[in-house]
N, C-alpha and C positions, 0 to 999 in steps of 0.2 A: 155414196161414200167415195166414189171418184172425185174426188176434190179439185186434185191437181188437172187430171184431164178435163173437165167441164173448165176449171177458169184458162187454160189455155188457148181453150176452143171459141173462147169470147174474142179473140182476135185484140188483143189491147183495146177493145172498145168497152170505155169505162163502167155506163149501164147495160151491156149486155154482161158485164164481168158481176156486178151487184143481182142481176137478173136470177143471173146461172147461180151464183153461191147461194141465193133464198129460195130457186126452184121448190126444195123439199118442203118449207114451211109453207108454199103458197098453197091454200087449198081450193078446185074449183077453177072458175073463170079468171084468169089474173088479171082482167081487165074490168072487172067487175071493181064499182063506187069503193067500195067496202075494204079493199086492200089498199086504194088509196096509191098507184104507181103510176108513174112516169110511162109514155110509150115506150121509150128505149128500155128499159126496165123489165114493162112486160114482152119486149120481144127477147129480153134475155131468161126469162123463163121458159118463153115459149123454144127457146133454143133449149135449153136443161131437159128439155121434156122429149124434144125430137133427138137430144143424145142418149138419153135413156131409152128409148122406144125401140133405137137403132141399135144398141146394143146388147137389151136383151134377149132380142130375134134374133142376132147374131149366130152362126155355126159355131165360129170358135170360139165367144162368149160358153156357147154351149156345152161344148168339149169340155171346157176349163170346170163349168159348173158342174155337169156329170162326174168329174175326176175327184172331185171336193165334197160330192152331197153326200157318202159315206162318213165323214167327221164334221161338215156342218150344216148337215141336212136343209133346211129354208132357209140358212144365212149362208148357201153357196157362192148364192152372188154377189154378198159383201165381200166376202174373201176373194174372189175374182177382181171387184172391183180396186180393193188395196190392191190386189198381187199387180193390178196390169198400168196402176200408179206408180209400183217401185221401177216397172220396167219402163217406163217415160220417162221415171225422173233420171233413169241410169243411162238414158238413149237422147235426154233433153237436149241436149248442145244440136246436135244434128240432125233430131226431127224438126226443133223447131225453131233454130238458127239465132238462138241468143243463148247463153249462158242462165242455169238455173237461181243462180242462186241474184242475179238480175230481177228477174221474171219474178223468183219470192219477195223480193222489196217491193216488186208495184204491185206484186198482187196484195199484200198486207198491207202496204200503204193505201193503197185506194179504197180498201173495204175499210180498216180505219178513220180516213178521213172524210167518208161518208155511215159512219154507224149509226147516224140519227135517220138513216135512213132504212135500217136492218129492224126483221122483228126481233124481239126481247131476245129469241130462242136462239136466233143464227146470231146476235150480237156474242152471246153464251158460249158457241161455238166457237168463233173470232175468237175470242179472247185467248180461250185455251190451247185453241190451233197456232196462235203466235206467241203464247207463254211459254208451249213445249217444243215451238218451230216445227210439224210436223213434218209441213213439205219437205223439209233437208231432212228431215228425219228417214222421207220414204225410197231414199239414195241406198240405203242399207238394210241389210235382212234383220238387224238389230233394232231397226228404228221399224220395223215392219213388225216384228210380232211384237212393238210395244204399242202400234197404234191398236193389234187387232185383240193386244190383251186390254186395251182399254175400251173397246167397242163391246166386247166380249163381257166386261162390267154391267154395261148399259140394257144388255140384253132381257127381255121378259124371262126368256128362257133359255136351256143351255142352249147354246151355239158352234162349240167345237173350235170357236176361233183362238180361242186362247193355248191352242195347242197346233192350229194350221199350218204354221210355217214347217210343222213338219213335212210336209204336203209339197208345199215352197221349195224346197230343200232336195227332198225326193223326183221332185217332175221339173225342175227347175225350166232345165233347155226346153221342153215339150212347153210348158207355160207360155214364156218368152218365144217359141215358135210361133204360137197362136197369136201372141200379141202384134207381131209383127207383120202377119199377116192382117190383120183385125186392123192395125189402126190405121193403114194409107186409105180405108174404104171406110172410116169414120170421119175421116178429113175430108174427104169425098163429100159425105153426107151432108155433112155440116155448110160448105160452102155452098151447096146446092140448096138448102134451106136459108142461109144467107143471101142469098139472090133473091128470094122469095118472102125475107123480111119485111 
């Protein structure tokens, strides 16, 4: 549910940006006949997967989820993952030396103007994601517990998210400490798996 962190981490390269945003739907080999991608494509998967891997190992992934599994017990790490999205998009200008609300036009535009390229599900997603503009949405604690009460819909079961941002609220600075340590060693990660593309 990191949205916004995975297509940043694509580095403006267009299929690893299409890669990263289909990660979830790809199941299996993503090089495998069957899913039908591009190289660049599947190495942006295979990026979504080494940013996942990397961050749920994480300590202060961990913190964050410990502090959270009392109100959303197995979806801690959803709520982690919005909570450490809003603090990107509120840090964006100067972690990642453009302007967010820049960076939302080509990321929606690029995934737009390749959707015949998305499966059905992540097209589904697009849509809504640019209907309700999330990503500007995750600038604010408002627009934050509307993503996680709408996640929180989606869920099989209760989740506690639809009440998280109390969480948010309460541990704020401690969140945001962790994130800030966390993310210069995911940028880290990343390049170093970029090298190795």
């Amino acid at each position: 549910m990191n949205i916004l962190a995975h297509a940043c981490l694509s580095a403006h390269n267009d299929d690893w940006l299409i890669g990263n945003f289909i990660g979830d739907f790809i199941k299996g080999n993503p090089a495998s006949e069957r899913h039908g991608l591009e190289l660049g494509v599947i190495d942006g998967v295979r990026l979504h997967r080494a940013i996942d891997t990397f961050t749920d190992d994480h300590p202060d992934v961990a913190a964050v989820r410990d502090l959270l599994h009392p109100r959303c017990h197995k979806y801690a790490g959803v709520a982690v993952d919005v909570f450490f999205d809003h603090f990107l998009a509120t840090r964006f200008a100067s972690l990642m030396g453009e302007p967010l609300d820049t960076f939302i036009a080509y990321f929606y535009g690029t995934l737009q103007k390749n959707s015949a390229r998305l499966p059905a599900h992540a097209v589904q997603l697009l849509n809504g994601m640019v209907r309700y503009d999330w990503l500007t949405g995750y600038q604010t604690l408002e627009g934050i517990d509307r993503s996680l009460k709408g996640i929180s819909r989606r869920t099989v079961y209760a989740s506690g998210l639809d009440t998280a941002i109390v969480d948010l609220n309460l541990h704020y600075e401690f969140i945001g400490d962790r994130f800030d340590h966390f993310w210069p060693e995911l940028v880290a990660h990343v390049q170093e798996v970029g090298r190795h593309a």
